[in-house]
C-alpha positions in Angstrom: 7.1 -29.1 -8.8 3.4 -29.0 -7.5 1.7 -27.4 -4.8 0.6 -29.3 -1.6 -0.8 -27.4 0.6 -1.1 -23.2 1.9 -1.0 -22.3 5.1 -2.1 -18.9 6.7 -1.5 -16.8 9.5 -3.3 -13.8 11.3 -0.7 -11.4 13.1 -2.1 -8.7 15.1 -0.1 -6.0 15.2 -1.5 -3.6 17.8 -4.2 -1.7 15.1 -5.0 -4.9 13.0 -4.7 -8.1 11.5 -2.2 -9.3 9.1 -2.8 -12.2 6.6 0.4 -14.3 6.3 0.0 -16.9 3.4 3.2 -19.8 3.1 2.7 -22.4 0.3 4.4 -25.4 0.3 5.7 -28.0 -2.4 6.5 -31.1 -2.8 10.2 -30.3 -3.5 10.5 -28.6 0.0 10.4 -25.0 -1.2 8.0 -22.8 0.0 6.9 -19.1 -0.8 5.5 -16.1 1.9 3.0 -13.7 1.1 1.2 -11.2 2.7 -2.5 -10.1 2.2 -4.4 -7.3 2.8 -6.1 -6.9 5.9 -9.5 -5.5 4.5 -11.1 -5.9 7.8 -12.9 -9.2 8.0 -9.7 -10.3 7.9 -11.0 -14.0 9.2 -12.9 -14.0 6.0 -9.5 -13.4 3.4 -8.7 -16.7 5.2 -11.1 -18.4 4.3 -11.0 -17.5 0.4 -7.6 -18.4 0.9 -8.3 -21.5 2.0 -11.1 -21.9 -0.8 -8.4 -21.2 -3.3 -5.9 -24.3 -1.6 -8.2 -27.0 -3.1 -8.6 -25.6 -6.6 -4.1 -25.2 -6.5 -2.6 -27.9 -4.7 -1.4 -30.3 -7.2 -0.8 -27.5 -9.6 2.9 -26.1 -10.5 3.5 -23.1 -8.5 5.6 -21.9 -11.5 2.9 -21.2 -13.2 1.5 -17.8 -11.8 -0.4 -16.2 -14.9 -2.3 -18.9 -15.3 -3.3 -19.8 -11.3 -3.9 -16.1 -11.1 -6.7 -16.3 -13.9 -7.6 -19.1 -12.2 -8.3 -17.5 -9.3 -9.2 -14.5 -10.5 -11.9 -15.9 -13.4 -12.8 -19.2 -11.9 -14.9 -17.6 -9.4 -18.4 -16.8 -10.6 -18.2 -13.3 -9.8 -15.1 -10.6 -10.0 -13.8 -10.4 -6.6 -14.2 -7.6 -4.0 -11.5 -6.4 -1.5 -11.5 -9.7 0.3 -11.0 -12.0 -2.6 -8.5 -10.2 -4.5 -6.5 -10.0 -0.9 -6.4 -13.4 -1.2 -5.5 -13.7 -4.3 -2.2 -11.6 -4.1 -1.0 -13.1 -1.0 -1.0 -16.3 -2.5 0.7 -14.2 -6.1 3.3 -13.3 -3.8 4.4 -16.9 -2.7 4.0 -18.1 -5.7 6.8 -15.5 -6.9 8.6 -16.3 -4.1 9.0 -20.1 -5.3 9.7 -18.6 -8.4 12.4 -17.0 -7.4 14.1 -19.4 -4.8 13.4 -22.5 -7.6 15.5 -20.4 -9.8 18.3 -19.3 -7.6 17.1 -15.8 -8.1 15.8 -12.3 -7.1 12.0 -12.2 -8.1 12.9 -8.9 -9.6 15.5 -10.6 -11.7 11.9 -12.4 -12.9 10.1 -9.5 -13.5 13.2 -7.8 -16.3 15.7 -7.0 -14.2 16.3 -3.8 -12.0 16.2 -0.1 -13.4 17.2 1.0 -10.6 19.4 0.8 -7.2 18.1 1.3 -4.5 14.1 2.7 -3.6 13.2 5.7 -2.2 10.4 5.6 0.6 8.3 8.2 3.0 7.1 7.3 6.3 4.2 9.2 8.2 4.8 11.2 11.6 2.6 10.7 14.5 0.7 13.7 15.9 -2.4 15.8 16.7 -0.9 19.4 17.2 0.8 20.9 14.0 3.7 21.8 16.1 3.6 18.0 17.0 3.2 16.7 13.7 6.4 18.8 13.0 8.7 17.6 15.7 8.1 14.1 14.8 8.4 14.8 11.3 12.1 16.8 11.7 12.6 13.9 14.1 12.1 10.5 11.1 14.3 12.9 9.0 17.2 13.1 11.1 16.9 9.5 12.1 16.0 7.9 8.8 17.6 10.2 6.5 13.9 10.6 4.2 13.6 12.7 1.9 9.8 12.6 2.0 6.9 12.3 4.9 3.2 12.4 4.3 0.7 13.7 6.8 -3.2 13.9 7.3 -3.9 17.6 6.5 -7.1 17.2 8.2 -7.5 17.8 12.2 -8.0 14.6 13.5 -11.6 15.6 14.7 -12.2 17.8 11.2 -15.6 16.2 11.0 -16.9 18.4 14.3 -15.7 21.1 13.0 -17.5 24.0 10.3 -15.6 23.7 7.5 -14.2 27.0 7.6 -12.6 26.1 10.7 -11.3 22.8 9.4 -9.3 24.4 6.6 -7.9 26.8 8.8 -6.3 24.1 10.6 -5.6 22.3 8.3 -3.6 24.9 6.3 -2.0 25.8 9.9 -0.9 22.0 10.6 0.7 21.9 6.6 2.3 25.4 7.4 4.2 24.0 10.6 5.0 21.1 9.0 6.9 22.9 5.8 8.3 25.6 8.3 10.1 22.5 9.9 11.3 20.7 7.1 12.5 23.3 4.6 11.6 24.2 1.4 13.1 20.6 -0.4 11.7 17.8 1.6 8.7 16.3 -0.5 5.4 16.5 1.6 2.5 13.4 0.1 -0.7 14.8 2.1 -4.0 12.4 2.8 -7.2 12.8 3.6 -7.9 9.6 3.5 -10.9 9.7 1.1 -12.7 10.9 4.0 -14.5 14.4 1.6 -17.5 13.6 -0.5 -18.5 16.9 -2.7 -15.9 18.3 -5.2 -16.0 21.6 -3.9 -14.9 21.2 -0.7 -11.7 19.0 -2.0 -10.7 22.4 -4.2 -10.9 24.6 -1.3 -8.8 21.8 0.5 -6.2 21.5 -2.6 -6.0 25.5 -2.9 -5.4 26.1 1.2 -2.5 23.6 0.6 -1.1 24.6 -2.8 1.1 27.1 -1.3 3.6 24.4 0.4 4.0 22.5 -3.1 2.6 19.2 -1.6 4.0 16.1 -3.7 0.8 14.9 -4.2 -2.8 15.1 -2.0 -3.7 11.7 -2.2 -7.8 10.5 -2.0 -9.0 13.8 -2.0 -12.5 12.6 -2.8 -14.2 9.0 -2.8 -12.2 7.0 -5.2 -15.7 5.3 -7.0 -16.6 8.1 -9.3 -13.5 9.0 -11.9 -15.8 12.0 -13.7 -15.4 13.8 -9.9 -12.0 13.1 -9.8 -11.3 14.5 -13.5 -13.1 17.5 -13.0 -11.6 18.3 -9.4 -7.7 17.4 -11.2 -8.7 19.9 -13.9 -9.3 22.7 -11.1 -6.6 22.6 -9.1 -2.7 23.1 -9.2 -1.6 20.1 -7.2 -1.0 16.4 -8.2 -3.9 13.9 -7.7 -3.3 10.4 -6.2 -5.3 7.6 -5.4 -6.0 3.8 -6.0 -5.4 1.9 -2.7 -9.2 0.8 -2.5 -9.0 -0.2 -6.2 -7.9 -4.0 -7.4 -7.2 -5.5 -11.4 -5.7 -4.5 -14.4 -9.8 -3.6 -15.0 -10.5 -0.9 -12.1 -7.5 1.2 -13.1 -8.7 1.3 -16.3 -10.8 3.9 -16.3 -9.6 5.6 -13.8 -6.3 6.0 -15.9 -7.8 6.7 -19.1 -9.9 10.0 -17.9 -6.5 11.3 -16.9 -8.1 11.4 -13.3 -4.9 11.6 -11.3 -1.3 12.4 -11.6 -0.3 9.1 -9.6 -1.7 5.7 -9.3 -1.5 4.1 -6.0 -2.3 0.3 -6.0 -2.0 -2.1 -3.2 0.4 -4.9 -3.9 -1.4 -6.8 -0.6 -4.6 -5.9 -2.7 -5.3 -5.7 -6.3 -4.2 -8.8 -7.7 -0.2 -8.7 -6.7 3.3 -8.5 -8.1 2.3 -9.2 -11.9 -1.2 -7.6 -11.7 0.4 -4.2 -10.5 3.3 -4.8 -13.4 0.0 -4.7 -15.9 -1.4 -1.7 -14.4 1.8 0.3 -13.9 2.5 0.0 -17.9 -0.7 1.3 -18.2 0.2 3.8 -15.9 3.5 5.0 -18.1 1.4 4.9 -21.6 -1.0 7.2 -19.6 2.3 9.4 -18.3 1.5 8.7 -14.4 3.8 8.0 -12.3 3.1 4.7 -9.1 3.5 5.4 -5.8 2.1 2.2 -3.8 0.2 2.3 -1.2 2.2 -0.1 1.9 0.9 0.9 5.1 1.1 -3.5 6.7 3.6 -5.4 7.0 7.6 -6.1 6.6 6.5 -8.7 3.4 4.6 -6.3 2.1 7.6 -4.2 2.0 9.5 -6.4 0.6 7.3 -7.4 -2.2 6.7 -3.8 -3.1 10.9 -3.5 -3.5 11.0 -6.2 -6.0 8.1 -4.5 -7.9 10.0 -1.1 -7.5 13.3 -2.1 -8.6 11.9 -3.3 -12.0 9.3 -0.8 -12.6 10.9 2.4 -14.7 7.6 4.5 -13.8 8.0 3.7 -9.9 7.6 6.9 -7.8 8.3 6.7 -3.9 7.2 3.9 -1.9 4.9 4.4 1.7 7.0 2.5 4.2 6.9 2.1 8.1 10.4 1.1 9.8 10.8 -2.1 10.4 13.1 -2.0 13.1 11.2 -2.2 16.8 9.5 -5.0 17.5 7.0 -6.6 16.4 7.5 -6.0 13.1 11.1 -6.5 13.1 11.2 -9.8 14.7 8.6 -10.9 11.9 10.7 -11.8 9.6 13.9 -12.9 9.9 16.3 -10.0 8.2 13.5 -6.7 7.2 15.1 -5.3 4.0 17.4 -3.0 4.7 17.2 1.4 4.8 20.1 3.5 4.5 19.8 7.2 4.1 15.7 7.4 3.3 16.3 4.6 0.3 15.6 0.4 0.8 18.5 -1.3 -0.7 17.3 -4.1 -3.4 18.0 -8.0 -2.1 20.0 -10.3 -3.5 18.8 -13.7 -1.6 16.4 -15.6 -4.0 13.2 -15.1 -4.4 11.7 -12.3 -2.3 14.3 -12.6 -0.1 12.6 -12.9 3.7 10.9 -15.3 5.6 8.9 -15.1 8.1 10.0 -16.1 11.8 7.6 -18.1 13.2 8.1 -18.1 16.5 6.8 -14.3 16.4 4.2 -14.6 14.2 2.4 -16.8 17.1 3.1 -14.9 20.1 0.3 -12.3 17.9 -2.6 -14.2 17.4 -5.5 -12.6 16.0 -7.6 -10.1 18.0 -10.6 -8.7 16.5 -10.9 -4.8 15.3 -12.6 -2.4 13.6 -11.3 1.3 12.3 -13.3 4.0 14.8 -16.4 5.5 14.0 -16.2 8.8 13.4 -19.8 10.4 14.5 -20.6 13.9 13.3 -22.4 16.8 15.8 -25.8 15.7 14.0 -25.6 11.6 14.5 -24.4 10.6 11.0 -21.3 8.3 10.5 -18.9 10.5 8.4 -16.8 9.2 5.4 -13.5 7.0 7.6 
């Protein structure tokens, strides 16, 4: 079997861009992956399509070694775009795998250790007592039992700070007054606070509603910070969705920086790269809660990854049943009772529907620009 050609696709669903990846062989199977959409998402493309001439003609079978390929044949290690390339292409590649073999790609990966995988999902809101509603509201409809919020006011970054922890303690308060004392509450900032002080105030004003975890309380690029905070405070750490390879985790795992790791399957080198890091996850006793906030492939890749992982956590998820996203592919893995059952087509088990995937051509974006009172841009 060889590799003759990849094709990509951008899908814009409403706040970005998606990057679909198919690659094709000469024995008329084909794999789907998804990359992550960093932002020049035009530019993930391109690397992708960089990548197509050093493949085609190459066994798809062979992942470890096209992935080191990828990953080492460039002159320099890869930022966000290049390694977004890279796992969308990891994920077809599995997804030949799979179908070549007649099975599951988690039956490729050792098997399942577990059933079915839990998943949270993220109310809407601005208002605590908003936040709330749609929180009780995703419960009783998808049977979680787990949401994550922003703690953080939406426009925190206007605000003294005082003020900001006093509504952000007020919007967690609300939100734990709603859902009782046993659903699991996952709290972000988004990476968005900068000085180690003000994420322990942040951590102690929520402590009181057990959060799961706080996830990116600081700037994921200095691990020291992120020790020394984790030392201070009585809540679980998380982060890693801005971090890719086996080779940023590294560190970050060794200093015992976080409780969770959070790598981004679309991201940080794919299925077998975030294998290598969640192993070195369980030697370091952390748990992996990935970081999913695209598309239904996404998803689906992140299942297989979960079923065979034995240090797997929760999974972030977004339903997949309004359109568009559920007329992206053409049967969204399937979630009964706040859990995504495992599938048992071959290879990742979707495909993508192509008739939807162009009526969403590409559309140019950018996250907002958040402006504090005195000019500067704040952290996003």
């Amino acid at each position: 079997m060889k590799i003759t050609k990849i094709d990509t696709y951008l899908v814009n669903l409403g706040h970005r861009n998606i990057p679909y990846v198919k690659v094709h062989t000469d024995e008329d199977i084909y794999g789907v992956g998804e990359a992550y959409s960093c932002g020049p998402d035009k530019a993930t493309v391109e690397v992708i399509h960089d990548f197509e001439e050093w493949l085609v003609g190459r066994d798809p079978r062979d992942i470890e070694g096209l992935w080191q390929l990828m990953y080492a044949g460039s002159r320099f290690p890869g930022g966000s775009v290049v390694n977004a390339a890279i796992s969308g292409i990891e994920h077809a590649l599995w997804d030949i795998a799979g179908k070549a073999a007649n099975l599951p790609v988690y039956r490729l990966l050792g098997g399942k250790c577990r059933e079915r995988v839990r998943v949270y999902q993220s109310p809407r809101g601005n208002s605590p007592q908003e936040i709330a509603d749609n929180a009780v509201r995703l419960i009783e409809k998808y049977g979680y039992t787990a949401i994550k919020m922003s703690p953080l006011p939406g426009n925190w970054h206007t605000l003294p700070w005082n003020q900001a922890l006093r509504e952000t303690e007020a919007r967690v308060a609300a939100v734990r007054d709603a859902v009782g004392p046993d659903i699991d509450i996952g709290l972000d900032p988004h990476a968005r606070l900068f000085e180690v002080s003000r994420a322990m105030e942040l951590c102690q004003v929520v402590a009181p509603y057990r959060p799961m975890f706080v996830e990116e309380p600081l700037r994921p690029e200095n691990y020291e910070a992120l020790a020394k905070l984790s030392r201070s405070v009585e809540v679980p750490l998380a982060t890693g969705e801005m971090l890719y390879t086996r080779y940023e985790f590294r560190d970050l795992i060794a200093t015992q920086a976080v409780n969770i790791v959070q790598p981004d399957i679309c991201l940080m080198g794919g299925i077998w790269e975030m294998k290598k890091v969640a192993a070195m996850a369980e030697a370091g006793y952390m748990t992996v809660a990935p970081h999913n906030p695209c598309g239904p492939v996404a998803t689906a890749v992140n299942v297989h990854f979960a079923a065979s992982t034995t240090n797997f956590l929760i999974l972030e998820y977004h339903a997949d049943d309004e359109a568009p996203r559920r007329d992206l592919v053409d049967e969204p893995i399937k979630l009964v009772d706040g859990y995504l059952e495992l599938p048992d087509r071959p290879g990742l088990g979707i495909d993508l529907n192509m008739d939807t995937v162009e009526r969403y051509p590409f559309r140019s974006w950018h996250r907002p620009f958040p402006i504090r009172p005195d000019g500067s841009l704040s952290y996003q």
